[in-house]
N, C-alpha and C positions, 0 to 999 in steps of 0.2 A: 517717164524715163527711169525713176527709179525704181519702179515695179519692174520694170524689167530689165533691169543689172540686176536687181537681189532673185527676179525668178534665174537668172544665169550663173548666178554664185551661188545659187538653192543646189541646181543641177553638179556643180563641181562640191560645194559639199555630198552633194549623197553619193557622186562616185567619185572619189579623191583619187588623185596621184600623190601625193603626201598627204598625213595626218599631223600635226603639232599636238602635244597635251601638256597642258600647262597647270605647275600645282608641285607636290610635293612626295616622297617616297609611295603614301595611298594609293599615287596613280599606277603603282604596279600592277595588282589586278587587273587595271580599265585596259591598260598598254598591252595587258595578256588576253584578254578577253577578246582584244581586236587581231592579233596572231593566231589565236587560237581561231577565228574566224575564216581565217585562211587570206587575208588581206595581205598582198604582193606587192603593194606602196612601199614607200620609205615613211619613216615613222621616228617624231623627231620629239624629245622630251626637251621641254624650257625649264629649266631652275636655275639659279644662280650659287646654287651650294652644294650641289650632288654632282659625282662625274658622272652618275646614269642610273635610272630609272628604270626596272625592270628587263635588266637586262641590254638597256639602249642606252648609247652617250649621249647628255646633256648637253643644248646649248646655253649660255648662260644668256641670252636676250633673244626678243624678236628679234634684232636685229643682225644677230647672227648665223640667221638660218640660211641654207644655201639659197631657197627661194620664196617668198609670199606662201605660205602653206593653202593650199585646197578647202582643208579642214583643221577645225582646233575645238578642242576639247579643253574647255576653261573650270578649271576646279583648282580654285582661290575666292577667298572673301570678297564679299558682295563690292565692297568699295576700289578692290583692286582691279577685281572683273572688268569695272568699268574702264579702266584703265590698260588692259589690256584688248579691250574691244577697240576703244580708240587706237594703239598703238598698228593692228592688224588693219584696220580701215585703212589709216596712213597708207600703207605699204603693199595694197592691193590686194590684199586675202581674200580667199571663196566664202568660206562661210566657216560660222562658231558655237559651238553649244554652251550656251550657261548654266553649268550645274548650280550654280548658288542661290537660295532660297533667300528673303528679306524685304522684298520689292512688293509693289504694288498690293500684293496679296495680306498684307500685315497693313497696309495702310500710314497714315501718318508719314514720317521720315522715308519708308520706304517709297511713296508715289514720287517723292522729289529724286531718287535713287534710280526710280525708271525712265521719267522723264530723263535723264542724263545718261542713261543704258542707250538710250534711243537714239540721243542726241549723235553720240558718241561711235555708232555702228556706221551712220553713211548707208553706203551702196552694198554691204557685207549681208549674207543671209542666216540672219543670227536665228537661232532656236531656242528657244524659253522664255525668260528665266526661269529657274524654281523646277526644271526638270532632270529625270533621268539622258537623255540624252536621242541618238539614234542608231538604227540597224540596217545594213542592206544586206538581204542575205544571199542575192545574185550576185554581187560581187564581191562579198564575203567582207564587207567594212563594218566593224561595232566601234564605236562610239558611246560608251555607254555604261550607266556606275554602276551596275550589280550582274553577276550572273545572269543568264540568258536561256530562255530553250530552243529549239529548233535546227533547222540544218539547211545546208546549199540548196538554192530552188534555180529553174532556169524562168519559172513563172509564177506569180501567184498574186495573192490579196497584201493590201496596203493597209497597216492599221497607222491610224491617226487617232493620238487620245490626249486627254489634257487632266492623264493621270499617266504617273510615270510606275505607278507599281501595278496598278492596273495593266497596261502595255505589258509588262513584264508578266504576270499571270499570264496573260495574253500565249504569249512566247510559248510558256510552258502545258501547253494544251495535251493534251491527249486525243487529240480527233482526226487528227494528218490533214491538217489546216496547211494549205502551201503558202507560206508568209515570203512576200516578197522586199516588204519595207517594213518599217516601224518607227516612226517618229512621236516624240513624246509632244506636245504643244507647250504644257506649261502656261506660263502668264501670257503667252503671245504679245509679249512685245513690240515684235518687228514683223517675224512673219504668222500669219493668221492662218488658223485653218484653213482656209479660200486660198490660200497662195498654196501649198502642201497639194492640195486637191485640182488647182491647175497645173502644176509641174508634173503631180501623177497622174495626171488625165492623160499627157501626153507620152507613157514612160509604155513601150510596148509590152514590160515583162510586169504587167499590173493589169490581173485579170480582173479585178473588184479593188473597188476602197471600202474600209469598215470603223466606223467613227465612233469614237466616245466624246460625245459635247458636252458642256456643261455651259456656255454661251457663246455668242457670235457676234462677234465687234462689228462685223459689217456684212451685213446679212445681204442686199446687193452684190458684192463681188464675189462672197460665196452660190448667190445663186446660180452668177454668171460660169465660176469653176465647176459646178456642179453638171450644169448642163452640158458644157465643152466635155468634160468626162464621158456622160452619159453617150454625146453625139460619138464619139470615141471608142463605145461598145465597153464603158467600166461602169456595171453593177453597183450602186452605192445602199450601204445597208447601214444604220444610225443607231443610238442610244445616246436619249437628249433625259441627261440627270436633270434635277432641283425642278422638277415638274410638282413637287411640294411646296407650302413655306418654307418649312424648315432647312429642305436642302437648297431652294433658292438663296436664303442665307448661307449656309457653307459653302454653294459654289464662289461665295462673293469672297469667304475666306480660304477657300484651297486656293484659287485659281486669279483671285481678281475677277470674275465674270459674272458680267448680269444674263440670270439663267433666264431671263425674258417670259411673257404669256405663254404657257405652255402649250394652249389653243393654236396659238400663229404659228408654233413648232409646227404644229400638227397639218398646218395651213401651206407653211411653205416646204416639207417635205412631200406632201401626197401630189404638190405643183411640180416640184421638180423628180419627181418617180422617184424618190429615195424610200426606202424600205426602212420605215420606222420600228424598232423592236423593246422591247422591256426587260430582256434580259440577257447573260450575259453567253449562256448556250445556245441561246436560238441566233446572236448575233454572229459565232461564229457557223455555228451550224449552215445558215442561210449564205455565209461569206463562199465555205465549203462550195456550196449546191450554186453557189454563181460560176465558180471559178470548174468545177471538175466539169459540167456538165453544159451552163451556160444557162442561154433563157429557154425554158421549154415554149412550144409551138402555141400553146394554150393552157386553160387551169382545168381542161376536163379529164379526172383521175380515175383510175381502178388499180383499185387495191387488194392485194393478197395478200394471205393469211392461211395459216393452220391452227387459228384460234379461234372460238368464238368470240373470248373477251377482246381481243385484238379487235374483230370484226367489229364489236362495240362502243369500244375506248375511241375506233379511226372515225368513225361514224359521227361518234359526239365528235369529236375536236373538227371535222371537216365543217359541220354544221356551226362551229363555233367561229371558223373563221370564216363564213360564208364561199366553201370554197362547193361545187361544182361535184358530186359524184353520179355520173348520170345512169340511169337503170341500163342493163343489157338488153338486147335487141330479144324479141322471141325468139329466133333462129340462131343466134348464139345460146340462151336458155336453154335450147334443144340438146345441141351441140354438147352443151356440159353436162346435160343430166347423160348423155350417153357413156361421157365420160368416169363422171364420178358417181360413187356409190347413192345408193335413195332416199340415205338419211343427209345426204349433202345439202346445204344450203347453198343453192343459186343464188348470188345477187352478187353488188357489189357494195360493198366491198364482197369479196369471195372465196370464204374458207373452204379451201381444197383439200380442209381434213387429214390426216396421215395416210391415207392411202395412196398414194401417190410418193409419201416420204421418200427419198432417195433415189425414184425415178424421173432422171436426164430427162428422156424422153418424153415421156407421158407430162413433167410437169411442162416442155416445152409446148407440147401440143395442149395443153389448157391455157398457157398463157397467153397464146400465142390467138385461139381463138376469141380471147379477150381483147386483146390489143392491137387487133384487126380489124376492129369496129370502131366509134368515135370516142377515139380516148385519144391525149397527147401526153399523156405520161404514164407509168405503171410504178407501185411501191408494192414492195418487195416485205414484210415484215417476219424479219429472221432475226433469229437471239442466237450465237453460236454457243455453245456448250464447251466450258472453258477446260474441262479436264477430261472431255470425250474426241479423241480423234478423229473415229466414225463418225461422230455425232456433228463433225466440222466441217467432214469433207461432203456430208451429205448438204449442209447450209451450201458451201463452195456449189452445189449441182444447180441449187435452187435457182441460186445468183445468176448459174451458167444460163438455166433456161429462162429467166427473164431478157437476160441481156439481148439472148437470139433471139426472143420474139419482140423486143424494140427493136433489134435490126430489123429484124423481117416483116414490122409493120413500118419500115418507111423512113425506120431511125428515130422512135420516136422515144423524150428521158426515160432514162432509167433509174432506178432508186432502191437503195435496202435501208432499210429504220429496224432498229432495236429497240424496245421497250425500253430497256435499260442503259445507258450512257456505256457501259462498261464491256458488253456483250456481241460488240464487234472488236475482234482485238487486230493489232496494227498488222499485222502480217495480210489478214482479209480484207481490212481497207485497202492498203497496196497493193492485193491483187484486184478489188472492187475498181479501182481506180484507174489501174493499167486496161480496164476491158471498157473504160467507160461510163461505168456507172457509178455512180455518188452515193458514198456508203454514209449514212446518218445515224447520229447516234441520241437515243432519247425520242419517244412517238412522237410527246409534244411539239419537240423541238422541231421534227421532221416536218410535220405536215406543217406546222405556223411558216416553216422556213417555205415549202414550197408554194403556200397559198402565197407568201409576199412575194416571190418570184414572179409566179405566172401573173398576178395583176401587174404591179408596178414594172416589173421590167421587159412587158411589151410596151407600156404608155411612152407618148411622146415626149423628143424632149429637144423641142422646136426651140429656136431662137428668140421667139415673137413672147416664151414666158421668162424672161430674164428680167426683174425686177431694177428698176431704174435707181441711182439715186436720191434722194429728195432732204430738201435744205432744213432746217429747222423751220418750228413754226412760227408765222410773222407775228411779231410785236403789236402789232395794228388792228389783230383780225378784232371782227364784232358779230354781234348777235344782228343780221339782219330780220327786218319787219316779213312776216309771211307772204303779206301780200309781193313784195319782192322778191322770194322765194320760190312762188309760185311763176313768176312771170321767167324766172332764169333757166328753171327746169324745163315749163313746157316748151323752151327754145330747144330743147336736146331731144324731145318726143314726149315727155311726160304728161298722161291726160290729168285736168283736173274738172270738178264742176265747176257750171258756173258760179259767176260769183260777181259782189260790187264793192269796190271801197271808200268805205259812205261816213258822212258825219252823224249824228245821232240823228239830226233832223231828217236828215234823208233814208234813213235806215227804212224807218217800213214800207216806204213806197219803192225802196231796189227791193225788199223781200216780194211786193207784190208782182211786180216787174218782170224776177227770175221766176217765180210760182213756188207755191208752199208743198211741203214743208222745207223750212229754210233750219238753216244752222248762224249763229251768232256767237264770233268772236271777238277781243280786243285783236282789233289792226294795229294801232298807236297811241301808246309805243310799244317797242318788240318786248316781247317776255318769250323767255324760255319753257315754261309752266305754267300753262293756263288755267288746263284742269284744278289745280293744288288752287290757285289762286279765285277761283270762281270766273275762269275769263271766258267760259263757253258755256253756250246755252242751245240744246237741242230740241228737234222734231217743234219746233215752233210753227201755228197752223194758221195765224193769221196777224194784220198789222199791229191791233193792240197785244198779241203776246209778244209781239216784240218789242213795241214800245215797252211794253212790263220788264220784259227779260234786259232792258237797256239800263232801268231805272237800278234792280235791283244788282246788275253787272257791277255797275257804278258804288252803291254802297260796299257790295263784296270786295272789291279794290282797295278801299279806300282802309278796309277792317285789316285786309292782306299786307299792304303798304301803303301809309300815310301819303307821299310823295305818287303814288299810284293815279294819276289822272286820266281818263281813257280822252283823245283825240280822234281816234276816228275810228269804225268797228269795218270789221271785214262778215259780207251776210255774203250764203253761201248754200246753192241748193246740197237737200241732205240726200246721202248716196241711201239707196234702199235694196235690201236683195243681195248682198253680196253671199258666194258662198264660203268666204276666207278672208279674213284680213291676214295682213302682213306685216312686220314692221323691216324697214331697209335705213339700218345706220350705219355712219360713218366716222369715223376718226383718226385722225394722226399719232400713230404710236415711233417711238424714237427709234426703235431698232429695223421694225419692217415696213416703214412708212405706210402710205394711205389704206387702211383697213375694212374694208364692209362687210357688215354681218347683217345677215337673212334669215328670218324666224316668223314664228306666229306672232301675233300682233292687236293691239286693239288694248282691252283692257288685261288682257292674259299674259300679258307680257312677261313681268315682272313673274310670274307665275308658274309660267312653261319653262321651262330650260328646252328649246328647242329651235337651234340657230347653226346656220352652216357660217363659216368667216371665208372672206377671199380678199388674196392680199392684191392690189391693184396695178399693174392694168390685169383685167379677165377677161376671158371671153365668154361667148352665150355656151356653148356646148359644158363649159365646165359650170356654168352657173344651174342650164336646165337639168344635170345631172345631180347635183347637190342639195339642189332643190323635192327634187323626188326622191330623195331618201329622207328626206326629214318627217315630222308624226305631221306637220299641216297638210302631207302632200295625201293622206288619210280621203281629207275635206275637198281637194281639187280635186281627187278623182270622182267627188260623187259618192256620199257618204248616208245610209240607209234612206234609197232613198231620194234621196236632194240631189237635184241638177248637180255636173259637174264642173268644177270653174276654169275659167278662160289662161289657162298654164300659159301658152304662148305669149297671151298678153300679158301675163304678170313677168315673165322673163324679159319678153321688150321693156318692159317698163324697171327692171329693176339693171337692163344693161343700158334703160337712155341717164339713167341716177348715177352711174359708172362711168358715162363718157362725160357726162359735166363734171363729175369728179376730176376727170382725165385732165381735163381743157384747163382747169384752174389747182391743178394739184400744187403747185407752188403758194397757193394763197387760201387755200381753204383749212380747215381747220377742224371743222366739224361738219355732220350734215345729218337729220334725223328724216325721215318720212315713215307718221307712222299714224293713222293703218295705209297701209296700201290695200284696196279695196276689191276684190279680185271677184271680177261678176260671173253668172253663168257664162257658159260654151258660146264665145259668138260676140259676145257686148262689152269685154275689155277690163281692164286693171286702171282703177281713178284711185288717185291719191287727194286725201284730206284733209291733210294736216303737213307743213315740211317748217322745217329748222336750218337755215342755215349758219356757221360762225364763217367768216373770212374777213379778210383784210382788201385794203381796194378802195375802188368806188361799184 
């Protein structure tokens, strides 16, 4: 219930009928900033010792305002703040901005400071603390402590950042970015990014969201806003800082935030189709190219140019983002050598050279025979020439004729990228814009921004991947014995060999039993670490080698840990033939609960860095895909040579490790399988060796 009073006093702060600002003569600026915004509220300054504030009459209390204000803008000492938050809760207010810095993010005294910000808010949808504040620029409300850029939109991108000058940079862009919000996050106290992200999932004039994280309190509820967004048709394009040490620790001192695994960023953005970027141009860039144009139909590009090096420069960077340039068809080949001169290079990308420069027509009819073929986008690469007239209006024809041969192939995006950030100036955005096409500025920037387009923002964004809650880990959990490990799992489908769990005495007659060669472990009691400890003995080929291998088990133990006593050994026929091991582990991390990661396996482990992660519940299609992009997927397909290995089965087997995950995700803990042993084409994925930790019986 409280979630949603503060998402309904979120919605009346960001479109207020009153603003309150509370503070001292400084607030003149902020009080001007928000008229100057063109905000048609009434707008009420609290002091007790001024008769007005920029221009406004002062009330001297909350209490003497004519109504509970909308919005308030709190700039007073951190300890007063608090007391002014309580004061508006009382009295029903929308929501508040805390500009005062001290809290959580300094630590010590300030945690107990926010604890009591918190306490103090209630049902109110407070923003920060420790921030610049907030902007809507559809309805012309600022909010907000420094000067600003931008201007009246009736639609556009929502930036959400938990840097307040950063946001502000933001603002003052030069790319004709249509900013429709802007909220600073700050310490999120009260509300969280995931709340921000649910209210603008719903806000029709919020064509994309564009985020600056630096951690996430509650990775659950933002997944859940995230996806409501997406289902919604808003683009979400990201930059997840403190992916370092270093800035891991800063974010923990800007912001209060644990910047978390950077890996699991990585894990649960590509889940939820969010467009992860590294920088700070391609993030608007990519915002741009959602909001003008939308999602194009697919990522298969052709590209123009009157450059060689252009032709070059797009070439590498396409290939670098694994994006899609597909050759031209012979009979389009044809078609263009008719066209352009014989020193022309055909391809694509495809520099059409200067001869054509300046000609509407002709450059329409070569685009056009390009873009009639299977392409679902076209980029346009023009530098306008900043002190040549001529030299503009010829860019302006170029533009012309790309535009009409995306209409005339079917509507399909259109694009202009400039080499240089600087070389589309705002007059030709605005008209790039008004015709349709999404004018980009910077190559880099362009092509990274469109490659994250066309993937992440046709993927799904189903309901069924909304990451659940999950409770802390139990106090109880234990290292269960393998043999019990094994018996848990192959309830879920997980094959293993056979196997006996035997006393010493009976050891060689199970090894004779199952058929040699056998494998020998400690059964009891559980150890984590066998290998380290001498507790496995392999390719054993008859009874006295394993009576040998039992004797010397024993003394190995005993060297490892004194208290080490084996009770009972686990003999276990040995897998042979495989063409891949795997290892399939699992753990509970605190931010994005149950985690499995997927990699090569065996003794290479430790060795390879080569692991996909998935945050759980999964599904098979996400797992078989991730799976084949890793270097082991090398070895499954059949590798100089050598049979190929049984992929299907290793994905059954690595989504039946998933569903018992599933079933006991409250009580588990840990979960290691590794190798998973992945046979030729036909014969199946057997597991070797599993680790369980949980609590229970």
């Amino acid at each position: 219930m409280r979630r949603a009073a503060r998402h309904a006093n979120l919605r009346r702060l960001l479109s207020p009928r009153h603003v309150a600002f509370i503070g001292g003569q400084r607030l003149a600026p902020t009080i001007g900033y928000c008229v100057d915004a063109g905000f048609a509220g009434q707008i009420w300054p609290v002091n007790p010792t001024y008769p007005e504030i920029g221009g406004h009459r002062c009330f001297r209390s909350l209490a003497d305002l004519p109504a509970p204000p909308d919005a308030t803008f709190i700039a007073v000492p951190r300890e007063l703040t608090i007391d002014m938050v309580k004061e508006l809760s009382a009295m029903g207010a929308g929501g508040a901005v805390c500009y005062a810095a001290g809290y959580a993010e300094v630590g010590g005294e300030g945690l107990k400071l926010q604890e009591s910000l918190v306490a103090a808010a209630g049902d109110i949808a407070l923003v920060g603390p420790n921030c610049y504040g907030i902007l809507n620029y559809v309805d012309g409300v600022a909010m907000f402590a420094s000067g600003f850029g931008g201007g009246r939109v009736r639609r556009g991108v929502a930036i959400i950042a938990q840097s307040g000058n950063l946001a502000l940079n933001l603002t003052q862009n030069d790319r004709s970015v249509p900013i429709a919000y802007v909220i600073t996050a700050g310490n999120q106290a009260v509300l969280k990014i995931a709340d921000y992200v649910d209210v603008l999932g719903d806000d029709d004039h919020v064509s994309a969201i564009a985020l600056y994280v630096e951690g996430l309190d509650d990775v659950p509820a933002f997944s859940r806003a995230a996806l409501k967004a997406r289902r919604n048709g808003k683009q979400i394009v990201a930059i997840k800082a403190g992916h370092s040490e270093l800035g891991a620790r800063l974010a923990m001192s800007h912001t209060s935030s644990l910047a978390g695994n950077d890996r699991l960023y990585d894990a649960l953005f590509a889940r939820l189709g969010i467009m992860r970027v590294d920088a700070i141009d391609i993030l608007l860039e990519t915002a741009k190219l959602a909001s003008v144009v939308g999602v194009p139909k697919g990522d298969r590009l052709a590209v123009f140019t009157c450059s060689g090096a252009d032709n070059l420069m797009t070439a590498d960077l396409a290939a670098r983002c694994d994006l899609k340039l597909p050759e031209l068809t012979g009979e389009q080949t044809s078609a263009l050598r008719a066209q352009l001169p014989s020193f022309a290079s055909v391809s694509n990308p495809l520099d059409y050279n200067t001869s054509l420069w300046g000609d509407q027509a002709g450059l329409t009819k070569c685009f056009s025979t390009v873009m009639h073929g299977g392409f679902d986008a076209g980029m346009l690469i023009i530098d306008y020439p900043p002190n040549d007239a001529a030299g503009q209006r010829d860019c302006d024809r170029a533009v012309d004729a790309l535009v009409a041969a995306c209409r005339s192939a079917g509507g399909k995006t259109a694009m202009a990228a400039s080499d240089l950030s600087e070389l589309i100036p705002a007059p030709a955005r605005r008209r790039m814009i008004e015709l349709g096409c999404a004018p980009l500025q910077g190559l880099e920037a362009a092509v990274t921004a469109f490659a994250a387009l066309a993937r992440r923002g046709r993927q799904s964004a189903g309901a069924e991947f909304a990451l659940p809650k999950l409770a802390r880990a139990p106090a109880d959990a234990r290292l269960r014995e393998e043999w019990e490990c094994r018996h848990r799992l192959a309830r879920h489908g997980l094959a293993f060999p056979a196997a006996r769990f035997v006393t010493a005495a009976e050891a060689a007659a199970a090894a004779a039993e199952i058929g040699f060669p056998v494998v020998l472990k400690l059964g009891r009691p559980a150890l984590a670490h066998k290998t380290e400890a001498g507790a496995v003995a392999l390719n054993l080929q008859s009874e006295s080698a394993v009576q040998g291998a039992i004797a010397e088990m024993t003394k190995a133990l005993a060297h490892y840990r004194a208290d080490l006593v084996p009770e009972r050994f686990l003999i276990e026929r040995q897998v042979t033939g495989a063409v891949a091991e795997l290892i399939v582990g699992l753990h509970r991390d605190p931010q994005f609960g149950l985690v499995m990661a997927v990699g090569m396996g065996g003794t290479l482990v430790e060795l390879v860095d080569d692991a996909a992660l998935f945050l759980l519940p999964t599904d098979r299609a996400s797992v078989a895909s991730a799976i084949s992009e890793l270097k082991v997927a090398t070895l499954l397909k059949g590798y100089r040579g050598k049979p190929a290995g049984d992929f299907d089965a290793a994905v059954d087997a690595i989504m039946a490790i998933a569903g018992f995950a599933e079933v006991h995700r409250e009580r588990i803990v840990e979960l290691d399988v590794n190798p998973l042993m992945v046979l030729p084409l036909g014969q199946g994925a057997v597991a070797v060796d599993a680790l369980i930790v949980m609590s229970g019986d």
